[in-house]
N, C-alpha and C positions, 0 to 999 in steps of 0.2 A: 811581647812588646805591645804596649796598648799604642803607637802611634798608626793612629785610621788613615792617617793621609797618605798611607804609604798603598792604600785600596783604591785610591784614586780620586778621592773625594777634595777637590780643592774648591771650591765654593765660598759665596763672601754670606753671612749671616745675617737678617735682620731682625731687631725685635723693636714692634710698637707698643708701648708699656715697658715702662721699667721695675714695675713691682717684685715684690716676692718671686712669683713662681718663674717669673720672667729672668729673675738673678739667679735663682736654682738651676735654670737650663744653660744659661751661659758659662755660667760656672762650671758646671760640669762638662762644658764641649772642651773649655780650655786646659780644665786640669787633665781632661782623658786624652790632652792631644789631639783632639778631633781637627780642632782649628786654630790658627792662631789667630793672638789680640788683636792684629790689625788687619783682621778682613770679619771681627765682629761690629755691629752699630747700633746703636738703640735712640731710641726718640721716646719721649714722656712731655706729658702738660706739666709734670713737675718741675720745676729745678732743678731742687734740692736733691731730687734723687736721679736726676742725670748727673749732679756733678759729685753723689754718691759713688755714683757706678763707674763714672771715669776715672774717679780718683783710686780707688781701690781694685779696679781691674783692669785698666790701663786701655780702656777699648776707645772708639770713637761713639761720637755723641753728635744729635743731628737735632736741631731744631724745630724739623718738620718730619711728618710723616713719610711726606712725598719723598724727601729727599735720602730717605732708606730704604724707599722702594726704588728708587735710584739708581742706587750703588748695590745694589744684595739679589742676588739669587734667588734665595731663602729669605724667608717673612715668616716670622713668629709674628700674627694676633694676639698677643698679652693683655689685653684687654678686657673691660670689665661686660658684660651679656649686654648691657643698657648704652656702652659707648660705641657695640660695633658699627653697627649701621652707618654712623656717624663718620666715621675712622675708614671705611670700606669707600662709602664717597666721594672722600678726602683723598684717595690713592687709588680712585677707580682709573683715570686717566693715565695713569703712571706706570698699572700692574700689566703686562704682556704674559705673551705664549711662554718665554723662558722662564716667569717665576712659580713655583710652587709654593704657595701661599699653607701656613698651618694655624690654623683656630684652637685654643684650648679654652676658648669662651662656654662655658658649660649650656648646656639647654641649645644653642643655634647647629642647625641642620646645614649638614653638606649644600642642601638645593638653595639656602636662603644665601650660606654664602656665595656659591655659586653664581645667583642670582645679578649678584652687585659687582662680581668680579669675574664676567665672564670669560674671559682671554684665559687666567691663569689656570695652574695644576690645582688642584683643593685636597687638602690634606684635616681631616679632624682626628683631635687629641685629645685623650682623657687623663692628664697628671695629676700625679696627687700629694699633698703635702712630703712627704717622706722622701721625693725626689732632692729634698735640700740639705740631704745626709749622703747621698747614693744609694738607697733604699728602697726609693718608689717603685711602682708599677701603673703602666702608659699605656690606656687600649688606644688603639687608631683604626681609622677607615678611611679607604680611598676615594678620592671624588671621580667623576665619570670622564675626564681629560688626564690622568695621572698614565704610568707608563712602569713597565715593570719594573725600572732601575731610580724611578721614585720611592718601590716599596722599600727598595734595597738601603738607598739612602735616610726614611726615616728612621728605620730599624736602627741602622749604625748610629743614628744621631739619639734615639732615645734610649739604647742601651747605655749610653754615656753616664744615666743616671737611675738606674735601675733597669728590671725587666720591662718589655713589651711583649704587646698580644694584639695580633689583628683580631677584630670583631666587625660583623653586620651591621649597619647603623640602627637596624630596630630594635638592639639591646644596650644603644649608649645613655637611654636612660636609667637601668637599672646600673650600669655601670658606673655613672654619676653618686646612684645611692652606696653601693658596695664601695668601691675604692676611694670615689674622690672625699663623698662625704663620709667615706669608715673612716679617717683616721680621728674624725671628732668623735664619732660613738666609741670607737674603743676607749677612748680619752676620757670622757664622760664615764662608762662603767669604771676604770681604773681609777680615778676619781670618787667613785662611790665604796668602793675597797677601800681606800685608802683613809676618807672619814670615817665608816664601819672602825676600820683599825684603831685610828685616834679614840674612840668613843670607846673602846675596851683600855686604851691608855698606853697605848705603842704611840712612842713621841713621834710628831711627823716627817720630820729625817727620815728617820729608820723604815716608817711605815712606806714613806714611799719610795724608799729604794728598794726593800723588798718587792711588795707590788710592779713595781718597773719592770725589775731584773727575771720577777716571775713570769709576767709577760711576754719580754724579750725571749727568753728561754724557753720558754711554750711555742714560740713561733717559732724560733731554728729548729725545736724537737721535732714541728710537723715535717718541715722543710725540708730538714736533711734526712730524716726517716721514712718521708712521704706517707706520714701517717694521716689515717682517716679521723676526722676530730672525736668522732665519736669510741673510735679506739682508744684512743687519749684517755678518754673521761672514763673510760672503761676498766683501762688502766690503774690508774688511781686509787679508784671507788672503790671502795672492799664492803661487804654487807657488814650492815647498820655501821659502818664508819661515820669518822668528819664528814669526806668527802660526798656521802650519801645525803648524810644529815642537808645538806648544804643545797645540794641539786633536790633534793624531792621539796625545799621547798621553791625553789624556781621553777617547777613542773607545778607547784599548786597553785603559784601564783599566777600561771598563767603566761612566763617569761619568753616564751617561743611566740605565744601571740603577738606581744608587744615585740618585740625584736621584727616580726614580720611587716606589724601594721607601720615602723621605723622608717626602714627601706622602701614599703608603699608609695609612701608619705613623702620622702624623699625624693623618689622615681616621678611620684607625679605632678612632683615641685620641679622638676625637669622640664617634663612635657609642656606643661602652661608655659614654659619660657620661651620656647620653640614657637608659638601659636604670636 
């Protein structure tokens, strides 16, 4: 039985931003049962996509920031790194002891929200595209006011849409590079597979559904086998094979460098957001 509210979790929801990731997580509390429609609320500078969101998810919708810190418990930050500040000041008055506030603003730090919202719980998230399937995977860490049946209740809320993993906050950078921004790198190489293919003259249909489905497939084989990647490839690879052919030149070319200097690069596009 996936209804969570029978764990005790009756709680009203809010989310400031209505975008994407912000509709991936509501989405997911209501179809897992977690909560229902009318104790979700959302606010956006948009309109159009509030009265997206009401129209197609039947929830309430609030004009103001203020006025869903209000009403809600729970505060989803949805927002973009460059508008929080702004949006933290707007509802610093508003936010108390009782809310646990959650940031999935990449780059900003437990202290900084903290900072502006000192009364509340603080809660930071790292989601990642694929939560918009049931798929993703969500690090979090606790801010220094949180309570042990805070951890309890994020857990249950982001299992909603894939796995979760507490972590440290001195590794939400690299976890920004890995998870949040892997779903574009994987996207990107699959992408480069899949032109390769065309260019041999596999029409791109076919090309990219193979490549997809090969992808997908590689990930459940890890998954459910709890295989090491390197087993994988090991697997495979038979001497002087395709598969050999293939990887010795990614070892020539240097592919482990770049894949490192990637995530780097990434990780310290984090950090300067933070500063």
């Amino acid at each position: 039985d996936k209804n969570i509210l029978g764990r005790g979790w009756h709680v009203k929801i809010g989310f400031m931003g209505a975008g994407k990731m912000a509709e991936a997580i509501l989405a997911s509390l209501i179809k897992s049962r977690f909560c229902t429609k009318d104790k979700i609320y959302v606010s956006d500078v948009a309109q159009d996509r509030l009265d997206y969101v009401k129209r197609k998810y039947r929830i309430n919708v609030c004009d103001l920031n203020r006025q869903v810190a209000a009403k809600c418990d729970v505060i989803f930050l949805c927002v973009k790194p460059y508008q929080l500040e702004d949006v933290m000041q707007e509802i610093s008055s508003a936010v108390k002891s009782r809310h646990m506030v959650i940031s999935i603003a990449a780059g900003k730090r437990l202290a900084f929200i903290e900072k502006h919202l000192p009364r509340a719980r603080v809660v930071r998230v790292m989601p990642n595209l694929p939560c918009q399937v049931g798929a993703g995977v969500t690090a979090f860490c606790l801010g220094r006011k949180t309570k042990p049946k805070d951890r309890d209740l994020v857990s249950a809320m982001l299992k909603c849409f894939g796995k979760e993993v507490e972590m440290t906050e001195e590794h939400f950078d690299a976890v920004t590079a890995i998870s949040g921004s892997g779903p574009a790198f994987f996207a990107y190489f699959l992408h480069c597979i899949i032109e390769a293919g065309q260019e041999m003259g596999v029409p791109g249909e076919q090309a990219g559904m193979l490549a997809v489905q090969t992808m997908l497939g590689t990930a459940q084989l890890l998954m459910q086998r709890k295989m090491n990647p390197i087993d994988l490839i090991n697997a495979v690879k038979t001497p002087n094979g395709t598969t050999a052919a293939g990887v010795d030149v990614m070892e020539r070319r240097g592919m482990r460098k770049i894949v490192s200097q990637v995530i780097m690069a990434a990780a310290e596009r984090s950090r300067e957001m933070s500063k």
